[in-house]
N, C-alpha and C positions, 0 to 999 in steps of 0.2 A: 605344541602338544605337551601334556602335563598331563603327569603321571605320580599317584605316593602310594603308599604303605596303606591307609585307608581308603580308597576305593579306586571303582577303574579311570583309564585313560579318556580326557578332553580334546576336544580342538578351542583354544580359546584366543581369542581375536581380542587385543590391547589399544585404546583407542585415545590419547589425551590422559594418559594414566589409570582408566575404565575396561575393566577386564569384562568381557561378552563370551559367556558358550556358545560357540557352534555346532558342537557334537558331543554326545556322550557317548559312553559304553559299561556304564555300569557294571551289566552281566562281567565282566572279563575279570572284573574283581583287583587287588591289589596287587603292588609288583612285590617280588620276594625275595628277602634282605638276604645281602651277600651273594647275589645271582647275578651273571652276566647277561647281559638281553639287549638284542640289536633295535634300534630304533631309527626307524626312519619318516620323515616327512616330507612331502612334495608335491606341486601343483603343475596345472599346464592347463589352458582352458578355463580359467577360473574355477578349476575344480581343486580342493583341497583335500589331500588325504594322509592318513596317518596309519602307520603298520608298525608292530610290535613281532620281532623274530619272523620278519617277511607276511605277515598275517595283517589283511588289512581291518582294522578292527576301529575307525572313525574315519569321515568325508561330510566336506559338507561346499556347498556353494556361495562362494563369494569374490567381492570384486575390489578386497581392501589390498590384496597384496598382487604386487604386477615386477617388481623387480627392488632392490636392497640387499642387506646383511644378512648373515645369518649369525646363528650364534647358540650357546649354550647354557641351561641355565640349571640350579640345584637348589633347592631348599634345606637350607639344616637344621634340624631338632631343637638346637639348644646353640645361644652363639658365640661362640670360638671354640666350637667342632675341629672349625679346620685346622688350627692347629695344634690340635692332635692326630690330626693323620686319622680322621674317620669322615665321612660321607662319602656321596658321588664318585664317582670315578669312571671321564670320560676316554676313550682311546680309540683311535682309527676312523678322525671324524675325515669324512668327505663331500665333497659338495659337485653334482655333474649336471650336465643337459639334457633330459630326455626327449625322447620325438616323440613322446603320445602326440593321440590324436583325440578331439574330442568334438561329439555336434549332439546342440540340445534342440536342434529341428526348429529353433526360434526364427530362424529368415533361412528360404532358399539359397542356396550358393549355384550357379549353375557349373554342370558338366562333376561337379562333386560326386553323383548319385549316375549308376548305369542302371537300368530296370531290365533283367533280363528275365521274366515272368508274370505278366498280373499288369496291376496298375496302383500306383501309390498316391496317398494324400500326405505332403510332405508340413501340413500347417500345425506348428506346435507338436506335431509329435508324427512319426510314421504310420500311417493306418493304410489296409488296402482298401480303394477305391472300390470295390466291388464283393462280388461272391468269392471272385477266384481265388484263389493260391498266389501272394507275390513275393516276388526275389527281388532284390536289390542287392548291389557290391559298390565297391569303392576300393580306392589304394591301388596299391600296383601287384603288377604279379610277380615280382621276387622278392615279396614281403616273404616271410618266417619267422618263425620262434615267438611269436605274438600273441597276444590274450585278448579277445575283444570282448565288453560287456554292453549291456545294455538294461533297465527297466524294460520290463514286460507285462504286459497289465494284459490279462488270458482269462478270457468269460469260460465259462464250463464247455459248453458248446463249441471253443475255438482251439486255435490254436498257434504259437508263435515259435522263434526262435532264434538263431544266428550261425551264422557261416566264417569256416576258415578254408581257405587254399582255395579258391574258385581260382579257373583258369579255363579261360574259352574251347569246348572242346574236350575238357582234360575229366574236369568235374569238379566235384568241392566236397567238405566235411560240412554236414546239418547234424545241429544239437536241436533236434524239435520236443519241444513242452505241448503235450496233449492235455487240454482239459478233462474227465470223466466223461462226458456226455458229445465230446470232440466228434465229426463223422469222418475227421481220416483217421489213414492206420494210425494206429498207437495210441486208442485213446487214454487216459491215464497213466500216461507212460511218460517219462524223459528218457530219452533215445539219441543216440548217437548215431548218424548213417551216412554211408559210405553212398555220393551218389555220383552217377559216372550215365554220359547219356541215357537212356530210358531205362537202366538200372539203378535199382537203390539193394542198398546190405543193412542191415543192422549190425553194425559191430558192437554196442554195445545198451543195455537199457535196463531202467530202474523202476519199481510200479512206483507209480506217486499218485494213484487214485484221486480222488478229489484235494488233497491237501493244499494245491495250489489253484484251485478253481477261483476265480472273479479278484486273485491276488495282482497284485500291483509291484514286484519284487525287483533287485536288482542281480542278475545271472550275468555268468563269466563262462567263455568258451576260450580252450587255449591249446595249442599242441604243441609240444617238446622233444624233438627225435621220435616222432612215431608217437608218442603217448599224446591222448587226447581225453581233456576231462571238464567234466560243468560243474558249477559250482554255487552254492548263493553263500557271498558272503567267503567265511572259510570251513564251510563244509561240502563235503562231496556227496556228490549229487548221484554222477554217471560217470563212468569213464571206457576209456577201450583202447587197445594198441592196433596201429596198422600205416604204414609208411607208403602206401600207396601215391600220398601225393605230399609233396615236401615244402611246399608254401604256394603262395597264390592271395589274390583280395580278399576283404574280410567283408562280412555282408549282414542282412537280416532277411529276417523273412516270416511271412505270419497269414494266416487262414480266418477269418471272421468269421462268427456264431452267427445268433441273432444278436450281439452284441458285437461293437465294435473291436477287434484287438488291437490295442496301442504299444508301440515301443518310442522309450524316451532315451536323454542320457547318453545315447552310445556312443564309445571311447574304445580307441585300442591303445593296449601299451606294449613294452617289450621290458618283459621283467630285467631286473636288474641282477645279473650272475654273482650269486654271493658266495662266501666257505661255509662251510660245514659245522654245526655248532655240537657242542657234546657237554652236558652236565657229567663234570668228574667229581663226584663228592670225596671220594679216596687221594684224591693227589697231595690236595694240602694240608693233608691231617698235619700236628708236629706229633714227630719218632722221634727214634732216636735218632735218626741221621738227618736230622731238620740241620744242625748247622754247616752239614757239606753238604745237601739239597741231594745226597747220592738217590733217593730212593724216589726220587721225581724230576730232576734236571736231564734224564737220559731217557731216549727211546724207549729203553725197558723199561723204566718208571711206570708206564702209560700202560702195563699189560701183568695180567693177574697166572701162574701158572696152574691154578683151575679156578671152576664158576663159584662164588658164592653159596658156603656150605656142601660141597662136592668136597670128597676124598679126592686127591691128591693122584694119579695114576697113570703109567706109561701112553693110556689109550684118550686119555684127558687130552680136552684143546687148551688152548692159551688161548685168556680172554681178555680183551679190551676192557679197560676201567669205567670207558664213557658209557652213559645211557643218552644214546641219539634218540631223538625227536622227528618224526615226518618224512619227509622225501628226503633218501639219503645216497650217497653215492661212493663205492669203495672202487680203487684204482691200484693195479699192481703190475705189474712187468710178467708174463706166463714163466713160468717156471719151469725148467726141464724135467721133463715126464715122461722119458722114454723107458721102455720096459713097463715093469710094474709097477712102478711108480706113480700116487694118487693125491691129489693136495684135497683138501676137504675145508669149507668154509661154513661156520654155525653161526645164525641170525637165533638170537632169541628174544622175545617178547615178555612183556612185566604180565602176561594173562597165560603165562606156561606151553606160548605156542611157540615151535621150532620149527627153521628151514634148516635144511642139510645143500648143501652146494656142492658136487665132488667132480670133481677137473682129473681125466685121465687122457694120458695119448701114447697108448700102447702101440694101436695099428694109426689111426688117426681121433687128432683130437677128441673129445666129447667132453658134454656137460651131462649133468644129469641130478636137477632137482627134485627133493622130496621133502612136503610138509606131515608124515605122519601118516596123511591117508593116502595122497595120490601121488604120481612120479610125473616128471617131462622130462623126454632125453631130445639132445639134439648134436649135432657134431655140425664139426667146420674144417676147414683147412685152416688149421693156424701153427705157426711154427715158435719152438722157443723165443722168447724173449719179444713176444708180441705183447701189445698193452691191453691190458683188459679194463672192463668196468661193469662194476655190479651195482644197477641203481634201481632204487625201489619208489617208483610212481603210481599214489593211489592205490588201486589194490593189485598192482600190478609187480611181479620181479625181473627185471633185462639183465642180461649177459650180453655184453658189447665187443668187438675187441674194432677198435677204432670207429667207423659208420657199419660196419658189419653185425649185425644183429644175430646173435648165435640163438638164444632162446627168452621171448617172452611169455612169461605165461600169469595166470589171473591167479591169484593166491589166497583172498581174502574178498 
């Protein structure tokens, strides 16, 4: 993968000294000097993919690499860069084995494929044989934490989708993509739905009117402790919270128009758990105390005693330096809060929106968020020195304290 300062990131395949694009990404644009950004690349399936800050932003299909070296590489401006102590600068490389999984419906496999609804054409791509409505699963049922995608090519008239947690019996998570003109429920809609024998829920859903009518795209269904979200690409689509079922086979599934609907491509993965990244532009300034490093070497280095152009005041938070980015996760040990005692946690946004978080446990525990307009309260049994986690998925804010789920609510 190949990445400069002039435009966006490549996949390029080097052959006998002959450099081949695989993939572009233009739109993504340049990387930006003096900025830290995690990069990762890796295949499984002959599929090749490349993500920038966990964002998969190129893929492409081929059958040059199956196993070798890896390695590093930088370009410099001008040559004997390097010593002076400027370009590149790589740290914390790693190299693992993932299990994805991947089938481009090129040849049957048997006993692969369970059909438990409809009837499927398994040739070159999954189509349903008929009018009906089909289901199909695969994998095992103490799969979790998994993300499975697929290409979905969806006439106006139909309608497709994919599946996580099936479990005979139990039920499954359907992200179903309605065309406009679709004749089941939800036409123009991407929908999240909770389905459990001859019930179904909408937990969550997005209008998408025609926008994806007679498209051909490639969607991602994934769920994460209860949070569950669809995606093309790296944008969000739909999402919704609900823990009802905690893993199970991964599947598809799809409705034909008067056209046929096809799914190709499908691949499940299991993201890979990374840390938390945070642009600090304040840390490195040089002060005055750049040569004892006192005003950035210590924990309090990392935290401001009010916001940016805020007066200075007893009733002031103390603010983190970072400006995080995406799905973020805050973890802290509960704090003794007996009597009147109230800890208060502030999320602020670069568009002037604010969450308030205020943790009391007077009589017993409680939470109790508020964005401005609306509030969620919820309480728990939880006692000092329990662990908390406050993590923000999609439009979504969770209060954890271990597997226990104190308050999810939709924020955005």
């Amino acid at each position: 993968m190949f990445w400069s300062d002039k435009a966006g990131p490549q996949l390029r395949a080097v052959v006998n000294g002959s450099a081949r694009i695989l993939d572009s990404a233009p739109n993504f644009g340049p990387f930006e000097a003096n900025q830290w950004n995690r990069l990762r690349l890796q295949i499984a399936g002959g599929q090749l993919r490349g993500f920038i800050d966990d964002a998969e932003v190129v893929r492409a299909r081929t059958g040059l690499f199956g196993r070798g070296q890896i390695g590093l590489m930088a370009k410099l401006p001008v040559a004997g860069d390097d010593k002076k102590g400027v370009g590149a600068v790589f740290d914390d490389a790693e190299v693992r084995s993932i299990g994805d999984f991947y089938d481009d419906f090129s040849r049957v496999v048997p006993g692969r494929w369970n059909t438990i609804a409809g009837k499927w054409s398994w040739s070159g791509a999954a189509r349903p044989a008929d009018a009906r409505g089909a289901y199909g699963v695969m994998g095992e049922a103490n799969w979790t934490g998994y993300r499975v995608a697929a290409n979905l090519r969806i006439p106006a008239d139909g309608a497709g989708g994919l599946l996580l947690h099936h479990i005979a019996g139990k039920g499954a998570y359907l992200l179903r993509v309605s065309g406009s003109k679709a004749k089941t429920p939800g036409a123009g809609m991407a929908q999240i739905v909770l389905i459990q024998g001859n019930k179904t829920q909408v937990l969550g859903e997005s209008a998408i009117k025609n926008r994806f009518d007679n498209s051909n795209l490639s969607w991602s269904f994934g769920g994460e402790r209860g949070h569950l979200s669809a995606k093309i690409g790296d944008e969000l689509i739909v999402d919704a919270f609900d823990n009802s079922l905690s893993g199970g086979r991964a599947g598809i599934y799809a409705q034909n128009g008067q056209k046929a609907v096809g799914i190709s491509s499908f691949s499940v993965e299991w993201p890979q758990k990374t840390s938390n990244w945070a642009k600090v532009p304040a840390l490195y300034e040089v002060d005055q105390q750049a040569q004892t490093m006192g005003a950035w070497s210590t924990q309090q280095g990392f935290w401001s005693a009010n916001a940016p152009g805020a007066p200075a005041t007893k009733d002031n938070a103390v603010w983190h330096k970072g400006e995080f980015f995406g799905d973020e996760d805050l973890r802290f040990a509960l704090p003794d809060l007996s009597g009147n005692k109230t800890m208060k946690l502030l999320f602020a946004g670069r568009n002037g929106a604010r969450l308030t978080l205020t943790l009391a446990g007077k009589d017993e525990f409680s939470a109790s968020l508020n964005d401005g307009k609306k509030n969620w309260e919820a309480k728990a049994p939880l006692k000092t020195g329990a662990p908390m986690e406050i993590a923000r998925r999609g439009t979504f804010f969770i209060v954890r304290s271990g597997e226990t789920v104190v308050l999810a609510a939709r924020v955005s």
